[in-house]
C-alpha positions in Angstrom: 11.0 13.3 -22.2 14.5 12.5 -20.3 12.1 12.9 -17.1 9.2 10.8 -18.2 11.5 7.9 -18.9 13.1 8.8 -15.6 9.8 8.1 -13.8 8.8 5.0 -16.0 12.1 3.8 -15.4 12.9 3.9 -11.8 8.7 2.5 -11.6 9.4 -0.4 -13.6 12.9 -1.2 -11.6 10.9 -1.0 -8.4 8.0 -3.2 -9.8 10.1 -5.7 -11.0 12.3 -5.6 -7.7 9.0 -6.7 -5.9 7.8 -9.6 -8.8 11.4 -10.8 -8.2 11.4 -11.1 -4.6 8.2 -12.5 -4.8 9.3 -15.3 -7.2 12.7 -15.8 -5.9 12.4 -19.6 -3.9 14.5 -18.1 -1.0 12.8 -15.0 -0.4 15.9 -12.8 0.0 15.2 -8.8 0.1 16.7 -6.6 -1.9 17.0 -2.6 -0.8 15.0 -0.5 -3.2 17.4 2.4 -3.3 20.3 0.4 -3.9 18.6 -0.8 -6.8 17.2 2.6 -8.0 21.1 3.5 -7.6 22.6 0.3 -9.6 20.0 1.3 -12.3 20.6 4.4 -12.9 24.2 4.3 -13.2 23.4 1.1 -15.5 21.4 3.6 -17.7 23.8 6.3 -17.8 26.9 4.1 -19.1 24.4 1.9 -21.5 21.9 4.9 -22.4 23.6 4.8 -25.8 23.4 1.2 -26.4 20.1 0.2 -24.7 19.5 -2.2 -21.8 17.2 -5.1 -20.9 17.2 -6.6 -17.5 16.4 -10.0 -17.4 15.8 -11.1 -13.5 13.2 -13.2 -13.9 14.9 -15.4 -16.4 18.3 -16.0 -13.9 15.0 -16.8 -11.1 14.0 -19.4 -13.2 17.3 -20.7 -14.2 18.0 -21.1 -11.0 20.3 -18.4 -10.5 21.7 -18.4 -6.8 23.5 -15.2 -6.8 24.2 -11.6 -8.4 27.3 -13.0 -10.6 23.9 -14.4 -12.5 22.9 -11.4 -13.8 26.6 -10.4 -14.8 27.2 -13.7 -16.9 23.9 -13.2 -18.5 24.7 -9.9 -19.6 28.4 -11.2 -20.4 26.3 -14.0 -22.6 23.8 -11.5 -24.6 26.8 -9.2 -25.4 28.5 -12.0 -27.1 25.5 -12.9 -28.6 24.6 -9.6 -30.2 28.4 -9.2 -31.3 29.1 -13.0 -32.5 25.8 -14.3 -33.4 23.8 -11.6 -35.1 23.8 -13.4 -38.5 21.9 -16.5 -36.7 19.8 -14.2 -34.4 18.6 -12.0 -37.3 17.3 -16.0 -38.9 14.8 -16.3 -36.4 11.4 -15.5 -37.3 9.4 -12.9 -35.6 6.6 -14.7 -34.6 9.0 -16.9 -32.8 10.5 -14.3 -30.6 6.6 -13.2 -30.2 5.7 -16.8 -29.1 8.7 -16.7 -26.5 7.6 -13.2 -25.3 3.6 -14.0 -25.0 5.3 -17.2 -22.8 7.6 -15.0 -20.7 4.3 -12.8 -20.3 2.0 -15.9 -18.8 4.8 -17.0 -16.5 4.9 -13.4 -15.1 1.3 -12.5 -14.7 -0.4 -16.5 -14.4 -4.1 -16.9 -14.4 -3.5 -18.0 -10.9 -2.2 -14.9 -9.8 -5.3 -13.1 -11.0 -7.6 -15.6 -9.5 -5.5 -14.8 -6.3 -5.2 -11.3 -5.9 -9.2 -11.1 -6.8 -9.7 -13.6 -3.6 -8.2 -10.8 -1.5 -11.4 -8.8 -1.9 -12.1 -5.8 -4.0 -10.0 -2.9 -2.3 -6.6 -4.9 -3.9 -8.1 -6.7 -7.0 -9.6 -2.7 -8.3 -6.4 -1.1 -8.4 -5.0 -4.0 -9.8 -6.9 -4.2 -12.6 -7.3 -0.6 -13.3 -3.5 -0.6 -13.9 -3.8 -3.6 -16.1 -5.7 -1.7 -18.2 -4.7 1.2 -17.8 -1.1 0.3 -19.1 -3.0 -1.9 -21.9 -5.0 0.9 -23.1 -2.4 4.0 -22.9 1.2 3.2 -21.4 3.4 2.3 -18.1 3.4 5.8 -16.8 -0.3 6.5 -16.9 -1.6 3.0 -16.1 0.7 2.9 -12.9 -0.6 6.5 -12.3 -4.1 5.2 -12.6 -3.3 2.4 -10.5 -1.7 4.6 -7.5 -5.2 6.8 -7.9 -7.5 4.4 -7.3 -5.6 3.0 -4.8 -5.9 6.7 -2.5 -9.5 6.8 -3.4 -10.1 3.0 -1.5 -7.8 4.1 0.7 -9.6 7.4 2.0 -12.8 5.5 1.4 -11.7 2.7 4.0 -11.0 5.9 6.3 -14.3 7.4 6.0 -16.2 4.7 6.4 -17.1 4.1 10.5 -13.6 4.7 11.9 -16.2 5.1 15.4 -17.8 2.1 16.5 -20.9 2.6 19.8 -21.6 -0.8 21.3 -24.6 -0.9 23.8 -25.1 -3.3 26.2 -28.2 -2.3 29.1 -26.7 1.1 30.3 -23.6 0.2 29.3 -22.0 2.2 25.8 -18.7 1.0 24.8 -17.2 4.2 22.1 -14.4 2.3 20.0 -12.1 4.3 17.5 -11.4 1.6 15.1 -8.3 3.1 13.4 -7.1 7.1 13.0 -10.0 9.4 12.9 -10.0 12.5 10.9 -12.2 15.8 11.2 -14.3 13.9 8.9 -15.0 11.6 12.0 -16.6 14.3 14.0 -20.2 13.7 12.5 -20.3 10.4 13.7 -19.0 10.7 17.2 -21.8 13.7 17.1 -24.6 11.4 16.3 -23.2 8.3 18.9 -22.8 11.3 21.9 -26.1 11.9 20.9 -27.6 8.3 21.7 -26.4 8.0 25.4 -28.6 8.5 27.7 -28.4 10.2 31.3 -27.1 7.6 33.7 -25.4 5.6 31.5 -21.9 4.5 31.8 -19.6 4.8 28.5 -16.4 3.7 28.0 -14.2 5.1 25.3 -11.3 2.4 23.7 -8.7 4.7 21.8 -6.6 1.7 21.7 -5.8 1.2 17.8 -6.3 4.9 17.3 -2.6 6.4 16.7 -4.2 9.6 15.4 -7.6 11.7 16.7 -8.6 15.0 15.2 -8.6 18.1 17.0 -12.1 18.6 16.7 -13.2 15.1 17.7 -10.7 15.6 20.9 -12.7 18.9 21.9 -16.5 17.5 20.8 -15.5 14.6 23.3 -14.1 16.4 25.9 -16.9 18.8 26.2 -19.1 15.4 26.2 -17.0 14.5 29.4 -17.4 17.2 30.8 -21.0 17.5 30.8 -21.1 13.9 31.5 -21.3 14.9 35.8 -24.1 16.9 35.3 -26.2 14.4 33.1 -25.2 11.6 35.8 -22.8 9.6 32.9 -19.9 7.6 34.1 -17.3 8.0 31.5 -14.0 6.1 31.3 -11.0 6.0 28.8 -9.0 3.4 28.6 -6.7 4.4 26.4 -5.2 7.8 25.4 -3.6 8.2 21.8 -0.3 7.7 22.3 1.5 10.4 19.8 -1.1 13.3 21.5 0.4 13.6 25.5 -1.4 16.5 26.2 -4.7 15.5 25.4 -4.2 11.9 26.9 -3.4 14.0 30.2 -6.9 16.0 30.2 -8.5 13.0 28.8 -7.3 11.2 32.2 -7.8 14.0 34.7 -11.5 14.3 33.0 -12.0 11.5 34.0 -10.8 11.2 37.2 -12.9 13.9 38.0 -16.1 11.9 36.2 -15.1 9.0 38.4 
């Protein structure tokens, strides 16, 4: 339990550290683990008493600095210790009506109407943890949330990180983004469409990362490429791979 409140805990802190910094008119960062740190020492020393951060309300106050957030826990101390017989008068559906109020000015319809304008692969994982936290709780919603977000993400990975342009003889090979192993079935089928005599040009450019496998399928492409009459040229090796960039050049030297 102590490790499940642990996790919702330091998720919520870092949630609300983003809303914040969002909101906040001057756009001023705030380090993550500082605040991770502040919090947990917050919890330890008022574990037994319970605490309730209240950022967005010094945001809206206009709160200018972080001696906001001590006077406003100076000024809910002495209101639970000196006004409890006048706090305990107000109705519950009061404090419901201030909370629902509190809730809109967090989450506005516009910001749904914004994030779903940012296309599906944001909006999905945004709603999926509004419901999931609706339906079940913070941990699991937020789980959820992180989930589907990996599952677009390795979608938008899969789908055509190769690119084959043609123009006349001309084949121009683009690696849109990192390519996996997963990649090698596509680059098979594109090797597959250029014919003898052509000239191809491979653009690694925004390609940080290539496979192993995708290296060796193209290099055994260049180096057939003589023999089938195919002028092949790379423009670009992948930076983090030295080795390969080096044969990929001398291969094509050679083909030149």
């Amino acid at each position: 339990m102590a490790i499940t409140l642990a996790i919702v805990a330091s998720l919520e802190t870092l949630l609300s550290l983003e809303a914040v910094e969002q909101i906040d008119p001057e756009r001023r960062p705030a380090p993550p683990d500082r605040e991770l740190k502040a919090q947990g020492v917050g919890n330890l020393i008022a574990g037994a008493i319970g605490g309730l951060p209240r950022s967005s309300a010094n945001v809206h106050a206009g709160a200018q600095s972080r001696l906001s957030a001590i006077i406003h826990g100076v000024l809910l101390l002495v209101s639970v210790f000196a006004l409890t017989s006048i706090i305990n008068l107000i109705p519950l559906a009061c404090l419901a009506a201030i909370l629902i109020f509190t809730g809109l000015k967090l989450a506005k319809p516009s910001l749904f109407v914004a994030v779903a304008r940012q296309g599906f692969a944001p909006f999905a994982p945004f709603i999926v943890t509004l419901v999931g936290v609706l339906a079940t709780d913070l941990l699991i919603g937020i789980v959820l949330g992180i989930l589907c977000s990996v599952l677009l993400a390795l979608y938008a990975n899969l789908r055509r990180p190769i690119v084959l342009a043609q123009h006349g003889d001309h084949y121009l090979l683009s690696f849109r983004k990192d390519v996996s192993f997963l990649g090698k079935v596509p680059l098979k089928h594109y090797l597959q469409q250029i014919p003898d005599g052509a000239t191809l040009i491979v653009d690694a450019t925004r390609a940080d990362f290539v496979d192993h496998d995708v290296r060796e399928m193209l290099d055994s492409f260049v180096d057939e490429a003589p023999r089938r009459g195919i002028a092949v040229e790379v423009r670009h090796q992948v930076r983090t791979q030295a080795r390969a960039a080096r044969g990929w050049s001398m291969r094509r030297a050679a083909t030149e």
